[in-house]
C-alpha positions as CSV (number, residue, x, y, z in Angstrom):
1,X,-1.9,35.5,-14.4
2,X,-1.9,33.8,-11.3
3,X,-1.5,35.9,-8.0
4,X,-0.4,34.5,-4.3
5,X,-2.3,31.7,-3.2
6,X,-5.4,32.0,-1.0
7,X,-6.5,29.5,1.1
8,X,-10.0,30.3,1.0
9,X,-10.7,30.3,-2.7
10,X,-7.9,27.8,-4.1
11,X,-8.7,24.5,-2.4
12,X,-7.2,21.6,-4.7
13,X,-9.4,19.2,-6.3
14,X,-10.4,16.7,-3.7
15,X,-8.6,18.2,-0.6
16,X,-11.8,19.1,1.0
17,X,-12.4,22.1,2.9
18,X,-9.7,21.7,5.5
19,X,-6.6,24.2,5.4
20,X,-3.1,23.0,4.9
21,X,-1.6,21.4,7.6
22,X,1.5,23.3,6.8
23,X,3.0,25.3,4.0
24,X,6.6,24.8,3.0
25,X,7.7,27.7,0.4
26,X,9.9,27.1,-2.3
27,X,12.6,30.4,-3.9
28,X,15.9,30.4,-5.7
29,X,16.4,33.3,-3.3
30,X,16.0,31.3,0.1
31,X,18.1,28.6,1.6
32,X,17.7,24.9,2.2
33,X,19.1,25.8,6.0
34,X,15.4,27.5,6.4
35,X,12.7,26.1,7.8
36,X,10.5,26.8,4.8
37,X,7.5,28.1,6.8
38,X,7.4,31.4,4.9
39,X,8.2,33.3,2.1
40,X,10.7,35.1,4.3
41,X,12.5,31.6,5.4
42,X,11.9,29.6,2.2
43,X,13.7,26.4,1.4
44,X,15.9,26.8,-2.3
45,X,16.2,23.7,-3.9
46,X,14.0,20.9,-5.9
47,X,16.7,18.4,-3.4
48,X,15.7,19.8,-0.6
49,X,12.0,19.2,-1.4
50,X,13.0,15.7,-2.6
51,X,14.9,14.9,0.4
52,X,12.2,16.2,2.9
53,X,9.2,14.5,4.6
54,X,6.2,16.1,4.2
55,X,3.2,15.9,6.8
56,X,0.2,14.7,4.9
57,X,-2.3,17.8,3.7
58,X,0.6,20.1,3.9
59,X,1.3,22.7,0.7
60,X,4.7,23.0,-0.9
61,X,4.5,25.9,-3.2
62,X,7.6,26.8,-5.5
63,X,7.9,30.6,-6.5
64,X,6.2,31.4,-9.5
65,X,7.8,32.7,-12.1
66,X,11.1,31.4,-10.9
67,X,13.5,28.1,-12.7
68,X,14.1,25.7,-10.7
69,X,16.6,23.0,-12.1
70,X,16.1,19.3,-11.8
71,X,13.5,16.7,-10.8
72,X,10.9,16.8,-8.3
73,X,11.1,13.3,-6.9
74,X,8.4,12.1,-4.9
75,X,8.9,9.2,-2.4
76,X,6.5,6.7,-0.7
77,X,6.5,7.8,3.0
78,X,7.7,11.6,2.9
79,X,5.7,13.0,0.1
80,X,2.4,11.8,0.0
81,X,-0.9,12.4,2.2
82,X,-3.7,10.2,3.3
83,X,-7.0,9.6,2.6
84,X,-8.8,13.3,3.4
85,X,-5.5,14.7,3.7
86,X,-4.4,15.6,0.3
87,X,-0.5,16.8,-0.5
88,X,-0.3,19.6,-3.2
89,X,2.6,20.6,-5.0
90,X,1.9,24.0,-6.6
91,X,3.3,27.5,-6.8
92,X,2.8,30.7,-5.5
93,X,3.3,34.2,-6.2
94,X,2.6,35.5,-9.8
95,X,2.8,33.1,-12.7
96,X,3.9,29.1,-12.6
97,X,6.8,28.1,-11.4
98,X,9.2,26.5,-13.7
99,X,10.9,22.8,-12.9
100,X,13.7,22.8,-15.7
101,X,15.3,19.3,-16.3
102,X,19.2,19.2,-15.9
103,X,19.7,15.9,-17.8
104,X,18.0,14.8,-20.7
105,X,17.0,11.6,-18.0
106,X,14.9,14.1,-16.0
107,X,11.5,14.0,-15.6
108,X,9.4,17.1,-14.1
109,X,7.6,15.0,-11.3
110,X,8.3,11.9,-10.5
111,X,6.7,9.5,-8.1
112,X,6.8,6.0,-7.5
113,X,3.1,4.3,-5.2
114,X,1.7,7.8,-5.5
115,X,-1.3,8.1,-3.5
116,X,-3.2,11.1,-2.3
117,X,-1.4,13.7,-4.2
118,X,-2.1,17.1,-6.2
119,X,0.7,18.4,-8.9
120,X,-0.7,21.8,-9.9
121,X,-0.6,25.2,-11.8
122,X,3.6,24.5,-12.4
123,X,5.6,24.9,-16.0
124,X,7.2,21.8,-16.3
125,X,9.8,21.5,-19.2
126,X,12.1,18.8,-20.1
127,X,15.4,19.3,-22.5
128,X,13.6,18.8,-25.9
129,X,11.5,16.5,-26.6
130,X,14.1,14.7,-29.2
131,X,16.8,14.2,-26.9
132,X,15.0,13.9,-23.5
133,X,14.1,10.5,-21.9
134,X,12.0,12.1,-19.6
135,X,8.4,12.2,-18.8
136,X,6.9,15.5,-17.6
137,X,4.6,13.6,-14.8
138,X,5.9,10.1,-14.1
139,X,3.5,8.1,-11.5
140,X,4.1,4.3,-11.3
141,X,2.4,1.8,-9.1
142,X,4.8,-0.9,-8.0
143,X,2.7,-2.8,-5.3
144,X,1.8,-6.4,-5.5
145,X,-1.8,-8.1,-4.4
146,X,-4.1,-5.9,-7.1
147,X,-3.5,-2.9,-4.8
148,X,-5.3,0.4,-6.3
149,X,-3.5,4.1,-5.3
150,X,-6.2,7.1,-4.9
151,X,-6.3,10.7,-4.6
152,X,-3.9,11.4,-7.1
153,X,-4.8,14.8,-9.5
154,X,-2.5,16.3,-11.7
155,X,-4.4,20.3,-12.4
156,X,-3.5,23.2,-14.4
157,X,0.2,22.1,-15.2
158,X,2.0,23.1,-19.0
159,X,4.0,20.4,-19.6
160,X,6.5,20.7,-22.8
161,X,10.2,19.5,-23.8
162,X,10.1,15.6,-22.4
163,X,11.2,13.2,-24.7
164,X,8.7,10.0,-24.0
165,X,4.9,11.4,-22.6
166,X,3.6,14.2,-21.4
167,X,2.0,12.6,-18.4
168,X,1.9,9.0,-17.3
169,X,0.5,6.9,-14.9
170,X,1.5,3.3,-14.9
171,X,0.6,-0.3,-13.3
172,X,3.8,-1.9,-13.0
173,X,3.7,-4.9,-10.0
174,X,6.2,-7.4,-9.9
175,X,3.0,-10.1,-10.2
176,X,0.6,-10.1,-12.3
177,X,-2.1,-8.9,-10.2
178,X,-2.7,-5.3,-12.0
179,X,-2.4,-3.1,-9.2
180,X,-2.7,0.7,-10.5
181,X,-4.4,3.7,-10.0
182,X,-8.4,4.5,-8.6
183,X,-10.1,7.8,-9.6
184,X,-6.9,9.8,-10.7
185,X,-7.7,13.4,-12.2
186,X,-5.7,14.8,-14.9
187,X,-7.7,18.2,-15.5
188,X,-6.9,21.4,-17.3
189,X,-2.9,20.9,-18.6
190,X,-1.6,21.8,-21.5
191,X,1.0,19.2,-23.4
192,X,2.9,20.1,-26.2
193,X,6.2,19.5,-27.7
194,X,6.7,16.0,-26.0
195,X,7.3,12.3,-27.4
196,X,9.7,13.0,-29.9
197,X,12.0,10.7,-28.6
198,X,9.9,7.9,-27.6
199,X,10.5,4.3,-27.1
200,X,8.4,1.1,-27.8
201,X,5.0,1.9,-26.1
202,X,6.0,4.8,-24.5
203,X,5.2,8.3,-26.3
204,X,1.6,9.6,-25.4
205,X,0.5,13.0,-24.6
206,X,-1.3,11.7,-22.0
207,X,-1.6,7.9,-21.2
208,X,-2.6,5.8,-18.4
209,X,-1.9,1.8,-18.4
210,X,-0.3,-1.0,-17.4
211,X,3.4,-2.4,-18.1
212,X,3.0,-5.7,-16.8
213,X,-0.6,-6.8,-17.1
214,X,-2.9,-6.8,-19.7
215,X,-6.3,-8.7,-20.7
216,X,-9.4,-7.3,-18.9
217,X,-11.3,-11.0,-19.6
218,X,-8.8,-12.6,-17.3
219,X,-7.3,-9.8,-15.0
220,X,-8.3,-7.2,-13.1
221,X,-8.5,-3.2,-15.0
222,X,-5.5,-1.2,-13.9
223,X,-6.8,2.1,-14.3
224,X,-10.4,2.6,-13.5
225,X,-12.4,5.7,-12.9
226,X,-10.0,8.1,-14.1
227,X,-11.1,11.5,-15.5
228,X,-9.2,13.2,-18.0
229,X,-10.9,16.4,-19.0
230,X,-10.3,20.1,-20.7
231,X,-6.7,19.6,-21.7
232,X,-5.2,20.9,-24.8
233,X,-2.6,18.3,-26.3
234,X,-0.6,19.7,-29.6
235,X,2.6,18.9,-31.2
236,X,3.5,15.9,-29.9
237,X,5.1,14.5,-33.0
238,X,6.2,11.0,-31.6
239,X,9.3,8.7,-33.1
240,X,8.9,6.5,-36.4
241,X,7.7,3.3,-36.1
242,X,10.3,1.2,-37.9
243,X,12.9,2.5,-34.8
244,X,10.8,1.7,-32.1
245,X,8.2,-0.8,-33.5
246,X,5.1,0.7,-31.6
247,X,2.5,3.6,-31.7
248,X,4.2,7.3,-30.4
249,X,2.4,10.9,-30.6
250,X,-0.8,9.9,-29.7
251,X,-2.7,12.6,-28.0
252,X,-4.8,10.7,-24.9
253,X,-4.6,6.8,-24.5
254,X,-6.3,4.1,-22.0
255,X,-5.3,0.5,-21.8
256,X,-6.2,-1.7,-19.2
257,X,-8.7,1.0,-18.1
258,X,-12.8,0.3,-17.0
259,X,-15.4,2.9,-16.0
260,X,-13.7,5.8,-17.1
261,X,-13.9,9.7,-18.4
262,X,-12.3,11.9,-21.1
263,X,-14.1,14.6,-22.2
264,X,-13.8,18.5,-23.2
265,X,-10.1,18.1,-24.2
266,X,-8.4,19.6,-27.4
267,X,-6.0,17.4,-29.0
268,X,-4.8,18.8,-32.5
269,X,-1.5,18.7,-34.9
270,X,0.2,15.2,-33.1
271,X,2.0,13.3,-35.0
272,X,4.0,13.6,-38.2
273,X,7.4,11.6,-37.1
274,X,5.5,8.5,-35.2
275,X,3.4,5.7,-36.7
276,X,0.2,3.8,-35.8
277,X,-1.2,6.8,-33.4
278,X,-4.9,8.6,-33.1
279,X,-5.5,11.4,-31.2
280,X,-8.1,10.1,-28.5
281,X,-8.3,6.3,-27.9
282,X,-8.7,3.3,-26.2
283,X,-7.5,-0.4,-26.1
284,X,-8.3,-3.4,-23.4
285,X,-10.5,-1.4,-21.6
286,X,-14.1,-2.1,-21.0
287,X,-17.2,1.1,-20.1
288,X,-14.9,4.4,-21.8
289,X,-16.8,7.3,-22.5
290,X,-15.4,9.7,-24.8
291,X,-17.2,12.4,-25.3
292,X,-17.5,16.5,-26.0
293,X,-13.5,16.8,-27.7
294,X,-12.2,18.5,-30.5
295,X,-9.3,16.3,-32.5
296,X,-7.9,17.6,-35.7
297,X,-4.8,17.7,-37.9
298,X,-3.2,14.3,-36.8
299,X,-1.0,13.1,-39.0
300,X,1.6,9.5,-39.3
301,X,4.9,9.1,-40.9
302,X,4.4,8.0,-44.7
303,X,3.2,4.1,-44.9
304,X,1.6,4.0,-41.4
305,X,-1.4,3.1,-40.4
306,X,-4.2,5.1,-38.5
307,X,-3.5,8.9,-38.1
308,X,-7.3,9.7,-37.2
309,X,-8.9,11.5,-34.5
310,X,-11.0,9.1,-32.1
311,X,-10.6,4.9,-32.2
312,X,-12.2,2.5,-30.2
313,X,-9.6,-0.4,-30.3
314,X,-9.0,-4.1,-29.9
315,X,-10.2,-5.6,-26.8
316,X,-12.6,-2.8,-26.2
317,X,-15.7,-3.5,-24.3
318,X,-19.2,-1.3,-24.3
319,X,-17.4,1.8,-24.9
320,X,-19.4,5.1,-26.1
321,X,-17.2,7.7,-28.1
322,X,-20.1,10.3,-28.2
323,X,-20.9,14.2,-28.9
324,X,-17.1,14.6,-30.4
325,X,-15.5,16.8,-33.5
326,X,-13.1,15.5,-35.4
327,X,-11.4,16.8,-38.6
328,X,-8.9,17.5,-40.9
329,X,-7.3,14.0,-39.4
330,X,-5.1,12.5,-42.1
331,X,-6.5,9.2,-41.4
332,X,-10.5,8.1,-40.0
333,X,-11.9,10.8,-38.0
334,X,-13.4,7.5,-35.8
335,X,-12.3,4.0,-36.2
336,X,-13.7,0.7,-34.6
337,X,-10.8,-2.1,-34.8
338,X,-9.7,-5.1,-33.4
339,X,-6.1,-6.0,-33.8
340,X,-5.1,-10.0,-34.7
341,X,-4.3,-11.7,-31.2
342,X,-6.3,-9.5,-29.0
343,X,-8.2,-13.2,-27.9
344,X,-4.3,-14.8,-27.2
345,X,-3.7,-11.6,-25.0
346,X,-6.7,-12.4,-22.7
347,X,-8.4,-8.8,-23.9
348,X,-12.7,-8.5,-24.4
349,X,-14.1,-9.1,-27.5
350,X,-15.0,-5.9,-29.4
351,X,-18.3,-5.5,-28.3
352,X,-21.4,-3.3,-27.4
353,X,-19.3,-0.5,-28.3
354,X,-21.1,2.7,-29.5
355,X,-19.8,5.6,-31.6
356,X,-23.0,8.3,-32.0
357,X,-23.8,11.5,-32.8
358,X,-20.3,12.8,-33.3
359,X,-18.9,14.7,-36.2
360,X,-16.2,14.3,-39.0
361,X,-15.2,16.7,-41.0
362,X,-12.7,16.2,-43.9
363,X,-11.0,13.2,-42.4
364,X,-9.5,10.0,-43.9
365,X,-7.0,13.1,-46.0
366,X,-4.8,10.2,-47.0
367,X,-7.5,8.7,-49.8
368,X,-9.2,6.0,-48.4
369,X,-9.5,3.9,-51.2
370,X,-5.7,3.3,-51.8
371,X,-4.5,3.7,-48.0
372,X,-7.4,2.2,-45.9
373,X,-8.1,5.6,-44.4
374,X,-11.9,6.7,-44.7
375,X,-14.1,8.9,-43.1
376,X,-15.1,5.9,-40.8
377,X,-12.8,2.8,-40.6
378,X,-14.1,-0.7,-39.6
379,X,-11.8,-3.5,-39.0
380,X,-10.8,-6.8,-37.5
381,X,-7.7,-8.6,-37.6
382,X,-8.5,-11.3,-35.1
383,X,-9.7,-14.4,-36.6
384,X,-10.5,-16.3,-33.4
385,X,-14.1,-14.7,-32.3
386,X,-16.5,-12.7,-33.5
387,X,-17.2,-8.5,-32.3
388,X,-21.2,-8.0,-31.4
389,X,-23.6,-5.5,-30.7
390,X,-21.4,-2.5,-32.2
391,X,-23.0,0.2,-33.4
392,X,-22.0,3.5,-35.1
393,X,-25.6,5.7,-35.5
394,X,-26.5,9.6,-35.6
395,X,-23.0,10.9,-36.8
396,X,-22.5,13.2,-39.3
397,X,-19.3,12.5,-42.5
398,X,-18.6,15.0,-44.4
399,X,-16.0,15.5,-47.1
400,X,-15.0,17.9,-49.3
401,X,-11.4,16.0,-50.5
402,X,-11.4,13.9,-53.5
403,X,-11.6,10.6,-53.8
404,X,-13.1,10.5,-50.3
405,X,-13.9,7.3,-48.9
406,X,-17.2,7.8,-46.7
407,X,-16.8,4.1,-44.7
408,X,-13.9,1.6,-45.1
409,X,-13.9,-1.7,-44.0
410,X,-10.3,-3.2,-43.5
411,X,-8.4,-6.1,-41.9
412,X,-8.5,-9.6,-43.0
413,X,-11.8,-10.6,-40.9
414,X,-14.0,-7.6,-40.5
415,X,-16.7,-10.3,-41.7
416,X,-17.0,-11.3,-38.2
417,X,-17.5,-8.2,-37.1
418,X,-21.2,-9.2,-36.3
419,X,-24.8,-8.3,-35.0
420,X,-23.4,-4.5,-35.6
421,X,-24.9,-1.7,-37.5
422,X,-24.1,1.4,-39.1
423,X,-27.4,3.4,-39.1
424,X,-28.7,6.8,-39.0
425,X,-25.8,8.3,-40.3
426,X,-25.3,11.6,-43.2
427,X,-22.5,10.6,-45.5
428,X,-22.4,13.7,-47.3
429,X,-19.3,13.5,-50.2
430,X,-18.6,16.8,-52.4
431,X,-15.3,15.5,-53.8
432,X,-14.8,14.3,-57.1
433,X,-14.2,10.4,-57.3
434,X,-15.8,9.9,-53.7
435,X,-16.9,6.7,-52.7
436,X,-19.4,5.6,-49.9
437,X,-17.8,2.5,-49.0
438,X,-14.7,0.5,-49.9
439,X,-14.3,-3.1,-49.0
440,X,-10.8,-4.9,-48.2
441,X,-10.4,-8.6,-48.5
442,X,-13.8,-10.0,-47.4
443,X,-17.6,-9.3,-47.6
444,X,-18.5,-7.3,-44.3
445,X,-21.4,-8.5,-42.1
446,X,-22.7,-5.1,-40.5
447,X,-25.6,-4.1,-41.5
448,X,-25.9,-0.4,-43.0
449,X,-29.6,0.9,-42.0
450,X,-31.1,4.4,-42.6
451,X,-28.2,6.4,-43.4
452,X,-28.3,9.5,-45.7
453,X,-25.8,9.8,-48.7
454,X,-25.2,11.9,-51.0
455,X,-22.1,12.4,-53.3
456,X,-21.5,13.3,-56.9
457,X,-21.8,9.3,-57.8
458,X,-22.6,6.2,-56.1
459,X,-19.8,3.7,-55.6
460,X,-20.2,1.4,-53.6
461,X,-17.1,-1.7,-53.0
462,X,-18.9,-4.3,-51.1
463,X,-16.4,-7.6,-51.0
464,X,-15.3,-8.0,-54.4
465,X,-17.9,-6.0,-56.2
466,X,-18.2,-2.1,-57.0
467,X,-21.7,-1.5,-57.1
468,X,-23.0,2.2,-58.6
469,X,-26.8,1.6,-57.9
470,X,-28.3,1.5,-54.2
471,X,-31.2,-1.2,-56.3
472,X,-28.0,-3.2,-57.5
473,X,-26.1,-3.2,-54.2
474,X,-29.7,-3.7,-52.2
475,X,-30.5,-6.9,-55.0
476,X,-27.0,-8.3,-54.1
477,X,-27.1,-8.2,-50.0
478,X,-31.5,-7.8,-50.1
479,X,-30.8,-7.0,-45.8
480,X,-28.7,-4.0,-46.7
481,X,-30.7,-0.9,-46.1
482,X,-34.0,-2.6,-45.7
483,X,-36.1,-3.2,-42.8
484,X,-39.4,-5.6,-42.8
485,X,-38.7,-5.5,-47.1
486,X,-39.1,-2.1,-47.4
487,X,-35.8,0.3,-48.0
488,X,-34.1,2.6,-45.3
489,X,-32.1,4.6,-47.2
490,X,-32.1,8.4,-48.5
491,X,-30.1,8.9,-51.3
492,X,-30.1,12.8,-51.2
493,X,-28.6,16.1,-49.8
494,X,-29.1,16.3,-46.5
495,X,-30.0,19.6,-46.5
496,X,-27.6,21.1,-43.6
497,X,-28.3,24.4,-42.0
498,X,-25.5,26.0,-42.9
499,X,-21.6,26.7,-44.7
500,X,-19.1,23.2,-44.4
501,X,-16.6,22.7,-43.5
502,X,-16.4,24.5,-40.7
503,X,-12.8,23.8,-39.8
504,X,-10.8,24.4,-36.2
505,X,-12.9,25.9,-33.4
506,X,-10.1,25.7,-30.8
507,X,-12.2,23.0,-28.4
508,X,-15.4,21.3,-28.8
509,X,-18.8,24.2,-28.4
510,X,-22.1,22.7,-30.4
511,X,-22.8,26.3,-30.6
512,X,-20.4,26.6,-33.7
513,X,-21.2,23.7,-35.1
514,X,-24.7,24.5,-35.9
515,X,-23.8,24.5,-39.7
516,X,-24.7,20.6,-39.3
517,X,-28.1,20.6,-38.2
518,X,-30.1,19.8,-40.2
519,X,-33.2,22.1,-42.0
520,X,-37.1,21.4,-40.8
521,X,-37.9,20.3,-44.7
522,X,-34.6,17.6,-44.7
523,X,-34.8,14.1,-46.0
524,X,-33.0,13.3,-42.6
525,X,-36.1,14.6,-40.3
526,X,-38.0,11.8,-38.8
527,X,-35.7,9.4,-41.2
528,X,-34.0,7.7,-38.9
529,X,-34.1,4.0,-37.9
530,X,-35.5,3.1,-33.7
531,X,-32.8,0.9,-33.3
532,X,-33.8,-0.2,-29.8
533,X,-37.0,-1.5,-31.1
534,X,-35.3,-3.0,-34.1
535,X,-31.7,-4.8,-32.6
536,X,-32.1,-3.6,-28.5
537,X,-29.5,-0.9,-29.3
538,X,-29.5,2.0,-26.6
539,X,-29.5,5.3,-28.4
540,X,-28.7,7.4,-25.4
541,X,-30.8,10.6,-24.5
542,X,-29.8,13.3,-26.6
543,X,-28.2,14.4,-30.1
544,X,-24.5,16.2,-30.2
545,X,-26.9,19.5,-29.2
546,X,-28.5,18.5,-26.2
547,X,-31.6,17.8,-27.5
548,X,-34.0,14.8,-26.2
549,X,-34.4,12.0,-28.6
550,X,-36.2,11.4,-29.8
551,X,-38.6,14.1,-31.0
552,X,-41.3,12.2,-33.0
553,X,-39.4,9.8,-35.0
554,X,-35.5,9.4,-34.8
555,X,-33.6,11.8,-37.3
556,X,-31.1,10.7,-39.3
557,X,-27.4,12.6,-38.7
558,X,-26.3,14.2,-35.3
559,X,-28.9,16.6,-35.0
560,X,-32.7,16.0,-33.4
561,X,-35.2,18.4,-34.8
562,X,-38.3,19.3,-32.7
């Protein structure tokens, strides 16, 4: 419960430690012929707010607890501070106060050249989220010349009923410059119930991009240094795909994004009525980290693609999706995919991306092998350049589903998906009629070194054979598992510490995920691959528990023993 605001102990998030400059108060009890300067003499209405100007680093606080109908609209000139001199829009009193759309066109905040702004600790709700055409937090950047907006934080909000995203943050110039947003916050929201009547490319829990702009190799990022951190996204179920031709219910999304964030967030049961979507991902956008969330239970529209829980995707540039748990996903719990035409589009080649020391957990539910959704997907539509330097090391797969698919490669030209490895990893398969890896279309050039497996057979599709030996598949591709002649491989149970799966754990804490270390006597300990020694691939400092690697020799699996 949230009590009257105190000035000493409820500074915003980048304000500084200067008081307000003023403090306009919001009630359905006062009257827009106050002066607003109290609780006794507060203003009534969302228009009066709208059609006020606001003296930069000065509060507005609605009443908490209270509805007020409409659309806070924020304007360039009258509602926004300067740098130092942050603007909050919050509440007061005892609970969050409630912005209730009138018109299925209303957003809860809108704002057009935002800069040097707070929205915080409100209930913003829109009229359904299948009838709206609303977004709950609407901020677009309109300025030409490459222009970047600061200061902007959007803290502590529960955001539910809009019809397109949650909240939104957009580059949208008139040129192509890619003017957009600096160091934006979005911290500590809940978003639920939104997307349900989405349009093409619009329909995210949370998303920050561009509208106009796109191609990081030939323009400049649109979003950069945003963090996006401990928000729980759920039940945003998004609009099928043959209506709108796009992606809709995705939980958190980047595009046009560089040096950026997201981490300690909760994104579980998205999805359902929308197509193409993942919980947590990223497109065009180049240094992502992703790391320390919980997505689970995501689910597509029958004869969709994707449906998984983390993806780095096309055009992605030395991004590291790190320390996450994923499961129950319908589709891969992590994917690494380029999408044909990302090169025409100006976007990065998929490179120097790393996905490590994560967790998936009975993901890929749709049966990889007939509906290209695994454990792991790999895959590249583009057939105009080659993806380097990827690597996907020290994660742990397990499945308990049949006919689990432990790795899929897909797309018409994952074969140049090149200089990449898959190494260090536990594939651990208790299904019947599982299957380490399934190839579509061509032979894949990644090179699988030092993982673990261990499933009731061996089947293993690579190109147009099924191999059911490690010896056969190792005489057919002799670099496969095998490093200076000499195999890399452990074909055995990894020996986990204790009882998987472990299921939902309500946002990511390593301390109940202990079932997947691994024991002292493990195949995995000291079985692991140095792959900076081997291919001059970074490992990072530490596994998913926050121990320093490594500890003797690398491990194999997310877990570093001493």
């Amino acid at each position: 419960m949230m009590n009257s605001i105190s000035l000493s102990l409820t500074q915003p998030r980048g304000s500084g430690s200067a008081p307000p400059s003023a403090i306009y108060y919001v009630d359905p009890a006062g009257s827009d012929a106050n002066d607003g300067l109290s609780q006794a003499t507060a203003w009534q209405t969302l228009a009066k707010v709208n059609g006020a100007t606001i003296p930069a680093r000065a509060w507005v606080l609605f009443k908490g607890g209270s509805t007020f109908t409409g659309q806070l609209t924020l304007t360039a000139g009258k509602h926004f501070g300067t740098a130092g001199n942050i603007t909050v829009f919050g509440s007061y009193g005892t609970g969050k106060a409630i912005i209730q759309a009138g018109v299925n066109g209303d957003c809860g905040v809108y704002g057009i050249n935002p800069q040097y702004v707070t929205i915080r600790d409100m209930d913003l709700r829109g009229t359904g989220t299948l009838v709206s055409t609303g977004s709950g937090v609407y901020f677009e950047n309109t300025l030409t010349g490459g222009v970047y907006l600061r200061g902007v934080s959007v803290i502590g909000n529960t955001i539910s009923g809009y019809g397109l995203d949650g909240i939104s943050a957009w580059g949208n110039p008139a040129d192509t410059s890619g003017s957009g947003f600096d160091g934006m916050s979005i911290t500590d929201n809940t978003v639920h119930d939104c997307t349900g009547n989405a349009i093409q490319w619009r329909g995210c829990g949370i998303t920050l991009q561009s509208l106009t702009t796109f191609g990081l190799a030939v323009v400049q990022p649109t979003i950069i240094n945003a963090y996006i951190a401990r928000n729980t996204v759920y039940n945003c179920i998004g609009k099928s795909k043959a209506i709108i031709n796009s992606h809709s219910g995705d939980g958190i999304l980047l595009g046009q994004s560089q040096d950026c964030l997201i981490e300690y967030n909760y994104v579980h049961h998205n999805g359902g009525s929308g197509g193409g979507l993942v919980a947590i991902w990223c497109y065009d956008s180049q240094r992502i980290t992703v790391q320390f969330n919980e997505a689970s239970f995501t689910t597509v529209e029958a004869g969709t693609s994707d449906g998984g829980g983390f993806d780095v995707d096309g055009g992605s540039k030395d991004c590291i999706f790190q320390y996450n748990y994923s499961h129950d996903n319908i589709g891969p719990g992590f994917q690494l995919y380029d999408y044909s035409g990302s090169a025409s589009f100006g976007e990065l080649p998929l490179s120097g991306n790393k996905i490590r020391y994560n967790i998936s957990e009975n993901d890929g539910g749709a049966n990889g092998a007939t509906s290209a959704k695994g454990c792991l997907s790999i895959g590249n539509d583009d057939s105009t350049r080659d993806g380097t330097g990827n690597a996907i090391h020290n994660n742990v797969f397990y499945s308990s589903l049949t006919g689990a698919v432990a790795v899929i490669f897909l797309g018409a030209n994952h074969n140049r998906i090149t200089n990449s490895y898959v190494a260090n990893n536990v594939f651990y398969l208790t299904g019947t009629s599982s299957k380490f890896i399934y190839t579509f279309n061509v032979t894949p050039a990644m090179l699988c070194i030092g993982n673990c497996y261990s499933s009731p057979s061996t089947s293993i599709k690579w190109g147009a054979t099924t191999y059911t030996t490690f010896s056969n598949w190792r005489a057919a591709f002799p670099t496969q598992e095998t490093v200076a002649g000499g195999a890399t491989f452990k074909a055995a149970n990894p020996s986990l510490v204790g009882t998987v799966p472990v299921g939902t754990i309500g946002g990511f804490d390593p301390l109940l995920l202990g079932a997947y270390k691994t024991q002292a006597a493990s195949v995995c300990k000291n079985g692991g691959q140095d792959l900076n020694a081997l291919y001059g691939i970074s490992m990072g400092p530490r596994d998913l528990f926050g121990n320093t690697i490594p500890q003797g020799l690398y491990d194999i699996g997310c877990y570093e023993t001493a």
